[in-house]
ZABA-95799 format. One line per field, with one value per residue: residue number from 0; y, x, z of N, C-alpha, C, O, CB in turn; chain; residue in one letter. Coordinates in nm, 3 decimals, always signed. Atoms other than C-alpha are relative to their C-alpha. Glycine has a CB too. Example, Ala and Ser with C-alpha at 12.3 -4.5 7.8 and 13.67 -1.06 7.14 Angstrom:
pos = c(0,1)
n.py = c(-0.119,-0.119)
n.px = c(+0.089,-0.082)
n.pz = c(+0.000,-0.006)
ca.py = c(-0.450,-0.106)
ca.px = c(+1.230,+1.367)
ca.pz = c(+0.780,+0.714)
c.py = c(+0.120,+0.109)
c.px = c(+0.090,-0.077)
c.pz = c(+0.000,+0.073)
o.py = c(+0.118,+0.220)
o.px = c(+0.194,-0.026)
o.pz = c(+0.066,+0.090)
cb.py = c(+0.003,+0.046)
cb.px = c(-0.099,+0.041)
cb.pz = c(+0.125,-0.142)
unit = c(A,A)
code = c(A,S)
This chain:
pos = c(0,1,2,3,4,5,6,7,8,9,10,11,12,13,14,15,16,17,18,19,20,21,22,23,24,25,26,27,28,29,30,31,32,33,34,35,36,37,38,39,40,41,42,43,44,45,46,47,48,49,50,51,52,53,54,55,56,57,58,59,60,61,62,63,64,65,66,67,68,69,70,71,72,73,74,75,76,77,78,79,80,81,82,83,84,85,86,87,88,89,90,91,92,93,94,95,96,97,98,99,100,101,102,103,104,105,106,107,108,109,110,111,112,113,114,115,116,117,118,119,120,121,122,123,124,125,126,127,128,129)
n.py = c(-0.059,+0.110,+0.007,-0.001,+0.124,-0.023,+0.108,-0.019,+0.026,+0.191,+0.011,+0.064,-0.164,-0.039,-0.063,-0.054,-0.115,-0.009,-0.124,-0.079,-0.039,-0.147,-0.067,+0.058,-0.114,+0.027,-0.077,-0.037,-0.038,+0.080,+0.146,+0.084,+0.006,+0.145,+0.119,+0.052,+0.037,-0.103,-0.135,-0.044,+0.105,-0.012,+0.064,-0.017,-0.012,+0.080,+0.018,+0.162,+0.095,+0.057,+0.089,+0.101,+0.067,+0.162,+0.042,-0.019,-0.075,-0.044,-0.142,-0.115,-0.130,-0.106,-0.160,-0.102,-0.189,-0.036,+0.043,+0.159,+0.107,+0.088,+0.144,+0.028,+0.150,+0.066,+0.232,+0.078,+0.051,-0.114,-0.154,-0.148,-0.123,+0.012,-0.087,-0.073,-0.105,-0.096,-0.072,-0.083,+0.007,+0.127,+0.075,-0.003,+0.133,-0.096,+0.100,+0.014,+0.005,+0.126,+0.122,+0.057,+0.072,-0.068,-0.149,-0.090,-0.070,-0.184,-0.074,-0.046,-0.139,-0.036,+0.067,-0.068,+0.071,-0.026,-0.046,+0.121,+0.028,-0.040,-0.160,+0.038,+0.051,-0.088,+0.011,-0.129,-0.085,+0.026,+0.038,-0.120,+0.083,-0.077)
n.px = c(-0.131,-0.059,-0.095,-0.111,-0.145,-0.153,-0.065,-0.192,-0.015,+0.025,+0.093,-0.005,+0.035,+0.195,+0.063,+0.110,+0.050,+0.110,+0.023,-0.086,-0.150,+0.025,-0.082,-0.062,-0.060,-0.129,-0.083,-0.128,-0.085,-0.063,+0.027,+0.099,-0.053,-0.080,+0.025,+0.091,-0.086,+0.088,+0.019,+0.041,+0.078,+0.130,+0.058,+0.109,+0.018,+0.163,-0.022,-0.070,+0.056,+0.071,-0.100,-0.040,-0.059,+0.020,-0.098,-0.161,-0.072,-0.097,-0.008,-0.128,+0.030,-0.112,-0.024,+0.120,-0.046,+0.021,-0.038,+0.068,-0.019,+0.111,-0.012,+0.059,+0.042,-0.010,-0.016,-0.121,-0.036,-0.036,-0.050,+0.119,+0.051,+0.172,+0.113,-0.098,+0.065,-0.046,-0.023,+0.069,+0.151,+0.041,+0.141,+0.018,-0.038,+0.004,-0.017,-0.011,+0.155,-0.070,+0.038,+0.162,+0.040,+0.119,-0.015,+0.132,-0.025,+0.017,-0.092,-0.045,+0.050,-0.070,-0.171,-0.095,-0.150,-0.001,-0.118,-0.069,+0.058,-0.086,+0.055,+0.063,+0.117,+0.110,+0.115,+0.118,-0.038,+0.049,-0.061,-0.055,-0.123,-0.107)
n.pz = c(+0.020,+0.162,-0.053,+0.126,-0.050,+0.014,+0.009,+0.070,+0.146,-0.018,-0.043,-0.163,-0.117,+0.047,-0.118,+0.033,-0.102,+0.029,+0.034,+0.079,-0.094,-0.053,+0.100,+0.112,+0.019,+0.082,-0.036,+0.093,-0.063,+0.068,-0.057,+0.054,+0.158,-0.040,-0.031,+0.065,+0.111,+0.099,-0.013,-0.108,-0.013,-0.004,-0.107,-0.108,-0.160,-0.069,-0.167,-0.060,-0.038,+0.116,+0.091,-0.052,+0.075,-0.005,+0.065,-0.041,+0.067,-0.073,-0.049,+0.045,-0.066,+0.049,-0.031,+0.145,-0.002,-0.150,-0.126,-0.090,+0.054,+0.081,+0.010,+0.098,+0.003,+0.156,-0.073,-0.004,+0.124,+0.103,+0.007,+0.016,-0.122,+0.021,-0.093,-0.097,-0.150,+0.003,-0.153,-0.047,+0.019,-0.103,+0.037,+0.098,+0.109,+0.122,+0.080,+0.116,+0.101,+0.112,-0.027,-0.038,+0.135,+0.045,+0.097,-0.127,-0.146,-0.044,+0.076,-0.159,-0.046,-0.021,+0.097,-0.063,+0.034,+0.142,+0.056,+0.026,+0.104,+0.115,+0.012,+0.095,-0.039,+0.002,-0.070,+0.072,-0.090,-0.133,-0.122,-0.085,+0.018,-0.138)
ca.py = c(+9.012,+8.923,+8.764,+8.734,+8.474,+8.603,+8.315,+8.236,+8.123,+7.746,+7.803,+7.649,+8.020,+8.122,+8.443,+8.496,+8.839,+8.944,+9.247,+9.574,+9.674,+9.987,+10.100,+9.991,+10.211,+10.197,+10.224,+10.362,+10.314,+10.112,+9.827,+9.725,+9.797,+9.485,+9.308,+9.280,+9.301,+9.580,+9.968,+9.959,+9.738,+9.729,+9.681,+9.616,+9.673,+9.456,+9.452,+9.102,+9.027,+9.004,+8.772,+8.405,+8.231,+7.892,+7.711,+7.771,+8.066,+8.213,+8.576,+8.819,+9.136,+9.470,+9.841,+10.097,+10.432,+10.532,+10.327,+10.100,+9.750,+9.566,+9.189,+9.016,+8.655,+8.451,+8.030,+7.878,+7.680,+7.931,+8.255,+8.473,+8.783,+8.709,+8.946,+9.181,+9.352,+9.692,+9.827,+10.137,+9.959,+9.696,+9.468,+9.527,+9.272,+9.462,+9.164,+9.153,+9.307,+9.060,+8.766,+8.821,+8.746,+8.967,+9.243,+9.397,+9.442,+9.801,+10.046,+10.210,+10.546,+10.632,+10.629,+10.674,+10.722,+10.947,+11.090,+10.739,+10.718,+10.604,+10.956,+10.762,+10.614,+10.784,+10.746,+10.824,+11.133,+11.055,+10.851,+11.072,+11.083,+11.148)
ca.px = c(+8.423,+8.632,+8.945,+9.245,+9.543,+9.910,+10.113,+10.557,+10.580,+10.596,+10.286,+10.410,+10.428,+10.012,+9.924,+9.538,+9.390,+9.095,+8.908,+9.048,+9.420,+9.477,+9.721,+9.847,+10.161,+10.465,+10.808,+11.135,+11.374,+11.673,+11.632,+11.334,+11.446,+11.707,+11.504,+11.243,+11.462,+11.240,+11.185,+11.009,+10.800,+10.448,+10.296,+9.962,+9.911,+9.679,+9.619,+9.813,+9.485,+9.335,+9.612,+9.687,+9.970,+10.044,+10.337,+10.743,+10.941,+11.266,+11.341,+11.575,+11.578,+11.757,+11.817,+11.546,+11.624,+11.505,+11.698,+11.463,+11.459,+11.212,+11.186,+11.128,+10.950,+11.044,+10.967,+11.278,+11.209,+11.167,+11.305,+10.982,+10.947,+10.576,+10.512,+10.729,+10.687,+10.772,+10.945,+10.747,+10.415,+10.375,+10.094,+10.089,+10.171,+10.306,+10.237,+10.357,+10.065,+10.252,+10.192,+9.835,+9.866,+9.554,+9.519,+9.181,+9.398,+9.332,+9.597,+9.859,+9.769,+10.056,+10.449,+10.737,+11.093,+11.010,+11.374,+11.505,+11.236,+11.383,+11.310,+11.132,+10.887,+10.571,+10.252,+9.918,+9.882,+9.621,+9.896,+10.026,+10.384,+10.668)
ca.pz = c(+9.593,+9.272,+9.325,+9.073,+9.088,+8.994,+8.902,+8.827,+8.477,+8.586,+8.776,+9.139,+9.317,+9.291,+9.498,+9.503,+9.612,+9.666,+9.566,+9.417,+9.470,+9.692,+9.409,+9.079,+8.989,+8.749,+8.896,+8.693,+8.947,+8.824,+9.029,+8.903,+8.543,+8.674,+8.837,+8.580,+8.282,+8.111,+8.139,+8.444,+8.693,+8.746,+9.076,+9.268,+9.624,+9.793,+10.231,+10.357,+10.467,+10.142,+9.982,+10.007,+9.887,+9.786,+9.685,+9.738,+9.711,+9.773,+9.920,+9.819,+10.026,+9.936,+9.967,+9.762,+9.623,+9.949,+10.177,+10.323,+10.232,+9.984,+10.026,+9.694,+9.667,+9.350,+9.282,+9.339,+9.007,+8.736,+8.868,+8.829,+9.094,+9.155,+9.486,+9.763,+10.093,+10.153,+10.501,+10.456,+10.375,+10.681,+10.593,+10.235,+9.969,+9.616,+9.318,+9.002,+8.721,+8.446,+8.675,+8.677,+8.283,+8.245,+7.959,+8.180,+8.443,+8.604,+8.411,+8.710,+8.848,+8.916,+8.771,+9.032,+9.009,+8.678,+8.663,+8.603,+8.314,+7.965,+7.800,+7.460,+7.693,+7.630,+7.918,+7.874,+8.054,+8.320,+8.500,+8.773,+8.771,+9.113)
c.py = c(-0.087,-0.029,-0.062,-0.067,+0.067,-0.159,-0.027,-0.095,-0.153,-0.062,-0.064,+0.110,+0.038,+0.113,+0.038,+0.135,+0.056,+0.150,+0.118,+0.039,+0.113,+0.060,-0.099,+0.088,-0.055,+0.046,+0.035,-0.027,-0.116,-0.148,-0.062,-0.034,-0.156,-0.064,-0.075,-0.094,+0.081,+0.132,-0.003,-0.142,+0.071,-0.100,+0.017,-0.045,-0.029,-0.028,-0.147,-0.085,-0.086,-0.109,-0.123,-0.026,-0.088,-0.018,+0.040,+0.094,+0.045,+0.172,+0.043,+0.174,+0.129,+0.130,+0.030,+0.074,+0.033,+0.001,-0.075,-0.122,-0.036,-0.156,-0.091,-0.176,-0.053,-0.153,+0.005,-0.094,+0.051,+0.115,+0.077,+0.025,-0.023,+0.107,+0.015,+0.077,+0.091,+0.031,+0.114,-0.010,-0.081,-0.033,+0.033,-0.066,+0.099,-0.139,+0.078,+0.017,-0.124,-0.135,-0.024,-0.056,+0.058,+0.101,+0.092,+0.059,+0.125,+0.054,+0.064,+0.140,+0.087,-0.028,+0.075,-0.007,+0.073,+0.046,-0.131,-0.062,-0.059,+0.145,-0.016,-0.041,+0.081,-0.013,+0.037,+0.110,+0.049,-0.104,+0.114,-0.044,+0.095,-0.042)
c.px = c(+0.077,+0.119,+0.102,+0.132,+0.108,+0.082,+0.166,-0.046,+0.005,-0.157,+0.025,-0.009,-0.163,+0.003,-0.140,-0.027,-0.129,-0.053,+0.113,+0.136,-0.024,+0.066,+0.067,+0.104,+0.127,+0.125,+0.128,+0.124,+0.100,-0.003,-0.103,+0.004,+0.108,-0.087,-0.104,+0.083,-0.046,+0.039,-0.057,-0.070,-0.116,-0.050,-0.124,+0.028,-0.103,+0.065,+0.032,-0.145,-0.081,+0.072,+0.013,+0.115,+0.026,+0.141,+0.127,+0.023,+0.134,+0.026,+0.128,-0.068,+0.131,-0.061,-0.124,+0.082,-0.025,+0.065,-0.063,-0.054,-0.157,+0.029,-0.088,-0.006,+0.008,-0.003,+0.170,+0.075,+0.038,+0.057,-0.107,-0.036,-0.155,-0.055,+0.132,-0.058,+0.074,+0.047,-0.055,-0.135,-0.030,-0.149,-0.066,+0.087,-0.033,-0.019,+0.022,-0.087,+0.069,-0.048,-0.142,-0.040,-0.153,-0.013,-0.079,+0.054,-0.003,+0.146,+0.073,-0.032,+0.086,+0.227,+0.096,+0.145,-0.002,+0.132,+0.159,-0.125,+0.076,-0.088,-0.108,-0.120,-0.145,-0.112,-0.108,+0.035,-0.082,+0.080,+0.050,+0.148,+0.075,+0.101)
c.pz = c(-0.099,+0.074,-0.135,+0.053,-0.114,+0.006,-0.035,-0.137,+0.005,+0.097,+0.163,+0.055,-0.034,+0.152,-0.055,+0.084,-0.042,-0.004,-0.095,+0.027,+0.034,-0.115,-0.077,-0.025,-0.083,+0.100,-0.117,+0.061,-0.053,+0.036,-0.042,-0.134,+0.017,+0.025,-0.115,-0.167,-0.157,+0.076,+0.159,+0.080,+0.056,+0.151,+0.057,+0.116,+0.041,+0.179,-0.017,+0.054,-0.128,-0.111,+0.073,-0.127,+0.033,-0.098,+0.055,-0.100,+0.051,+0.017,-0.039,+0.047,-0.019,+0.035,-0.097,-0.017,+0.120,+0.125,+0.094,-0.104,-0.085,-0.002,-0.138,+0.010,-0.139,-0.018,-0.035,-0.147,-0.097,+0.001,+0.048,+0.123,-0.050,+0.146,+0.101,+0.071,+0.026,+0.164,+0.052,-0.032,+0.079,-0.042,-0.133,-0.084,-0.132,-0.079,-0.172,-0.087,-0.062,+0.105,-0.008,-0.152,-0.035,-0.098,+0.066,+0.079,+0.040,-0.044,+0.146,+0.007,+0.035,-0.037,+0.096,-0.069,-0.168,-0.054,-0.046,-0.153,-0.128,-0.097,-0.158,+0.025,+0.039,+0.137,-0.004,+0.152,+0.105,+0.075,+0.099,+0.049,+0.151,-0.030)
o.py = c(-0.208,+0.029,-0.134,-0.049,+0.072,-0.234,+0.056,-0.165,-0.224,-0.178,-0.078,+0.115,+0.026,+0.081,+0.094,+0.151,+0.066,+0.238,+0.089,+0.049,+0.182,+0.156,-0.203,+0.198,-0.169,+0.151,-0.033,+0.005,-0.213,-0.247,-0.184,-0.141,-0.246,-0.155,-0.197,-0.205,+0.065,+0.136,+0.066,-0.252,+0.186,-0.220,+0.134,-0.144,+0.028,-0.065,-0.218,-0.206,-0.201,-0.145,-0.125,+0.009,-0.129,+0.052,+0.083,+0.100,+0.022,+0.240,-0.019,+0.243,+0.114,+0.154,-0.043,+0.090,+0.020,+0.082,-0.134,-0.107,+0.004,-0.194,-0.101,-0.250,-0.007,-0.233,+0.066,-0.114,+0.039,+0.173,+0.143,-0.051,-0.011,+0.138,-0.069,+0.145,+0.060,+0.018,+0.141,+0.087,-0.139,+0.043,+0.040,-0.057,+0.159,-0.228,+0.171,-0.087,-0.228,-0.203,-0.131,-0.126,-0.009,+0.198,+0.200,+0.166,+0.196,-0.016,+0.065,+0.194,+0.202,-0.119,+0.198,-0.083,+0.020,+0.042,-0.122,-0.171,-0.001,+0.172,+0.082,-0.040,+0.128,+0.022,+0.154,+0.101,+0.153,-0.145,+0.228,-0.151,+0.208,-0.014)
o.px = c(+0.076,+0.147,+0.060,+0.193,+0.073,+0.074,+0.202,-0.147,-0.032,-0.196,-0.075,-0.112,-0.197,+0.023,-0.149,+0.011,-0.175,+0.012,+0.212,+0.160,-0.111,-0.002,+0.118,+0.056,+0.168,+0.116,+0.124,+0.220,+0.041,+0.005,-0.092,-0.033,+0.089,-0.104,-0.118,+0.090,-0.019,+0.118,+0.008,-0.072,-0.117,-0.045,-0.151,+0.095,-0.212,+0.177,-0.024,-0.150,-0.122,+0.020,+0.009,+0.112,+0.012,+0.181,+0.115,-0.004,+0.152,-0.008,+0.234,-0.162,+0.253,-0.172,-0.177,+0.185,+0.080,+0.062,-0.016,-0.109,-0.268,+0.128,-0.211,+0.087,-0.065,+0.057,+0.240,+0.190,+0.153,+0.084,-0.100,-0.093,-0.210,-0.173,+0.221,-0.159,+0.194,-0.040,-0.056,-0.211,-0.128,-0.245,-0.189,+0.209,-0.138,+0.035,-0.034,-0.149,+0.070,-0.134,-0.201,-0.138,-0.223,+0.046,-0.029,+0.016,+0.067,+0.242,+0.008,-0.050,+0.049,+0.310,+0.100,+0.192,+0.061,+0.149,+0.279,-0.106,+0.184,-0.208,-0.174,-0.212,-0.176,-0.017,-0.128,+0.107,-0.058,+0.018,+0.056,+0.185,+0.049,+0.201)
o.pz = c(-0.120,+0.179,-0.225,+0.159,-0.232,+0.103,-0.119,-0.136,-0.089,+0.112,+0.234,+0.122,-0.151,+0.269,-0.164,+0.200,-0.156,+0.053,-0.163,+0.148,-0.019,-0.151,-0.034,+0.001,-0.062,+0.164,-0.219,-0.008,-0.100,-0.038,-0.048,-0.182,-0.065,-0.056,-0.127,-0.219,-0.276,+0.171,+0.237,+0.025,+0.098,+0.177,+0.086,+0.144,+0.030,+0.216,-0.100,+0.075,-0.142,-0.217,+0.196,-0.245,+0.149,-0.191,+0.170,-0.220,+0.170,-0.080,-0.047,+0.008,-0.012,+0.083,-0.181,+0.048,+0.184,+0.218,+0.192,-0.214,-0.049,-0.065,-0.142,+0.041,-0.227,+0.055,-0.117,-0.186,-0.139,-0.104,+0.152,+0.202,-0.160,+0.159,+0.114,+0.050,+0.023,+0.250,+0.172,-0.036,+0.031,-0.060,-0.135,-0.070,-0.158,-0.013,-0.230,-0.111,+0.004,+0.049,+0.005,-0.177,-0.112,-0.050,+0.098,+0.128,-0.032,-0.010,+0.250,-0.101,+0.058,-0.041,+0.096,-0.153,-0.259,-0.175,-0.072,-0.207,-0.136,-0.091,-0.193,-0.056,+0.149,+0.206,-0.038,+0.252,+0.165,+0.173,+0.052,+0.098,+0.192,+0.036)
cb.py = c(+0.014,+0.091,-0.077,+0.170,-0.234,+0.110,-0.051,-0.111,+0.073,-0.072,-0.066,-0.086,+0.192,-0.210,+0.133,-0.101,+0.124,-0.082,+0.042,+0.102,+0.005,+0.048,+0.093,-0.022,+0.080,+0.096,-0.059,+0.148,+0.020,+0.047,-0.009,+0.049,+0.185,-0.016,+0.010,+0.141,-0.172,-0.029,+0.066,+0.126,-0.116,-0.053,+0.013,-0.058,+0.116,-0.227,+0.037,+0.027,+0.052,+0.121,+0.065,-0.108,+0.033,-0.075,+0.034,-0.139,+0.092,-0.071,+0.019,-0.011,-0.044,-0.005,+0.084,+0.099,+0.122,-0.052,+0.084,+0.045,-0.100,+0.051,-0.048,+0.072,-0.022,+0.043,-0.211,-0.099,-0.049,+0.037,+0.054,-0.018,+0.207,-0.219,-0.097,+0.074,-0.064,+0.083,+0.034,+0.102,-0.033,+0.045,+0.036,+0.095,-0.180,+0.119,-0.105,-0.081,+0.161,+0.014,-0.033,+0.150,-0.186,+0.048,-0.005,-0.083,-0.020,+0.041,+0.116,-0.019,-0.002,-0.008,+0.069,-0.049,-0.228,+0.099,+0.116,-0.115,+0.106,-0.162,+0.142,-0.075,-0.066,-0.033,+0.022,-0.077,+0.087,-0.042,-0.085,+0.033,+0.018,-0.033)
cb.px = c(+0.077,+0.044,-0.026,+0.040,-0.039,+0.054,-0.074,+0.187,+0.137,+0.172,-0.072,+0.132,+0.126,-0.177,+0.085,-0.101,+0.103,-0.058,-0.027,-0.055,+0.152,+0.066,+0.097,-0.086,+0.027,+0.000,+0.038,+0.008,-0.035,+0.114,-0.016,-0.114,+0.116,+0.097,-0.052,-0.113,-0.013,-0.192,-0.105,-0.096,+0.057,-0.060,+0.067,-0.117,+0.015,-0.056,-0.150,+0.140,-0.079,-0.041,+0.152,-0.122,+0.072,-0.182,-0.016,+0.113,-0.071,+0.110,-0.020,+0.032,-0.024,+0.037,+0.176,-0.165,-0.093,-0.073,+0.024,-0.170,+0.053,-0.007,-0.056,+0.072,-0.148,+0.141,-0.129,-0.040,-0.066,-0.079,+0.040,-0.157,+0.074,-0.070,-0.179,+0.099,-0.012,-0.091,+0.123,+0.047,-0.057,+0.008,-0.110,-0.018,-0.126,+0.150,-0.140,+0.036,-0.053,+0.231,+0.045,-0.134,+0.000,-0.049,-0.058,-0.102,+0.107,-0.027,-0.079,+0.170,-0.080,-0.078,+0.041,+0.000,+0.002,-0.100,+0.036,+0.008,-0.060,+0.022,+0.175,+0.057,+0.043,-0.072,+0.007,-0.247,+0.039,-0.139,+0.112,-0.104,+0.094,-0.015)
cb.pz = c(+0.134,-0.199,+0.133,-0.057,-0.044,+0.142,-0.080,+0.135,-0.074,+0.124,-0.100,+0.064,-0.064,+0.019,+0.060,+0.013,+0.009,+0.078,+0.129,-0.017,-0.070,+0.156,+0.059,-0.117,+0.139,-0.155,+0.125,-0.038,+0.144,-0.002,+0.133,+0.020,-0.054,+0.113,+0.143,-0.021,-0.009,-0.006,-0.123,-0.034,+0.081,-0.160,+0.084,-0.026,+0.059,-0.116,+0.120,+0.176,+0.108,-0.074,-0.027,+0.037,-0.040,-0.079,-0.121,-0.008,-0.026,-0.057,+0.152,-0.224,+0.169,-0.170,-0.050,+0.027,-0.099,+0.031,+0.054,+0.111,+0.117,-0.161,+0.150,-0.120,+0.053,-0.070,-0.169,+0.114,-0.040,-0.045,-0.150,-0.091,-0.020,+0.022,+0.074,-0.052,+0.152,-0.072,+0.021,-0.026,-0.124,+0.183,+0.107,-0.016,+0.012,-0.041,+0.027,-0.014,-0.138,-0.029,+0.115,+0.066,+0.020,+0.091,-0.167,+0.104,+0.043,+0.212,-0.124,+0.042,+0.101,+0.090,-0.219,+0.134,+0.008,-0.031,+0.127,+0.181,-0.022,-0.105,-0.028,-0.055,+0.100,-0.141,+0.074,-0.021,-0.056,-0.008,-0.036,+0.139,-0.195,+0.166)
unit = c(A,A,A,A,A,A,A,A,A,A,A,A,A,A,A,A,A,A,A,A,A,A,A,A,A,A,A,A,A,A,A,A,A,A,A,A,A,A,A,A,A,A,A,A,A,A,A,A,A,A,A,A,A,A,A,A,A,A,A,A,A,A,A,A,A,A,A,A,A,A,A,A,A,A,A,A,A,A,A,A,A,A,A,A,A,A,A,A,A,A,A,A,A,A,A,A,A,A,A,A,A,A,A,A,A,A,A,A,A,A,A,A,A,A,A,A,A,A,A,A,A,A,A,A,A,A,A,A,A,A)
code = c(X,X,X,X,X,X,X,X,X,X,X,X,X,X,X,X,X,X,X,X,X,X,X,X,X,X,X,X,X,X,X,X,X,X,X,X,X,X,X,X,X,X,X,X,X,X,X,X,X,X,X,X,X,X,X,X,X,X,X,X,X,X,X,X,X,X,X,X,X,X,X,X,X,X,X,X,X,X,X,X,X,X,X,X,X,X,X,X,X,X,X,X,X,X,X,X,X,X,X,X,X,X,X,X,X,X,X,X,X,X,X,X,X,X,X,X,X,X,X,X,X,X,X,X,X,X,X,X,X,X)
């Protein structure tokens, strides 16, 4: 089983996970457009059992579009959102594609949150969009 390390930009936050993610997916929703500081964010979904992490981080937990909370993990040193837990995914760990610093990385399968899209932003058009 392969396993791929996600890292914060100073390298002290490191989550490894192992095997394939259950889902890779783009979101649009504005909050992530904040939190990232781009168009959208990009997340894989890997089971809690298949992840370790290492190092110090600090939490920041908030509302969704939805209404149930997302808890976001970031190092303390540099800033960088490197991985978050969902209230409606118990025992799933979302990470940061960008932290994995990979170009290979599996493409997302899916793009939520499309009516918060910016309307220039093209996709190919085997993502599947909600």
């Amino acid at each position: 089983m392969s396993t791929r390390t996600a890292a914060c930009s100073c390298g002290q936050l490191r989550v490894n996970c192992e095997g394939a993610p259950i889902r890779v997916s783009l979101c649009h929703c504005l909050e992530c457009q904040k939190r990232t500081g781009s168009l959208f964010g990009v997340a894989a979904r890997f089971g809690a059992e298949h992840v370790t992490i290492e190092g110090r981080s600090s939490a920041y937990r908030r509302g969704s579009d939805d209404g149930n909370w997302v808890e976001f993990h970031f190092c303390p040193t540099c800033g960088s959102s490197v991985w978050w837990e969902l209230e409606v995914q118990p025992g799933v760990i979302a990470v940061a594609v960008g932290a994995f610093a990979d170009p290979d990385f599996p493409m997302p399968a899916r793009s939520v949150y499309q009516h918060r899209r910016h309307r220039w932003l093209e996709l190919p058009e085997k993502i599947e969009r909600i």
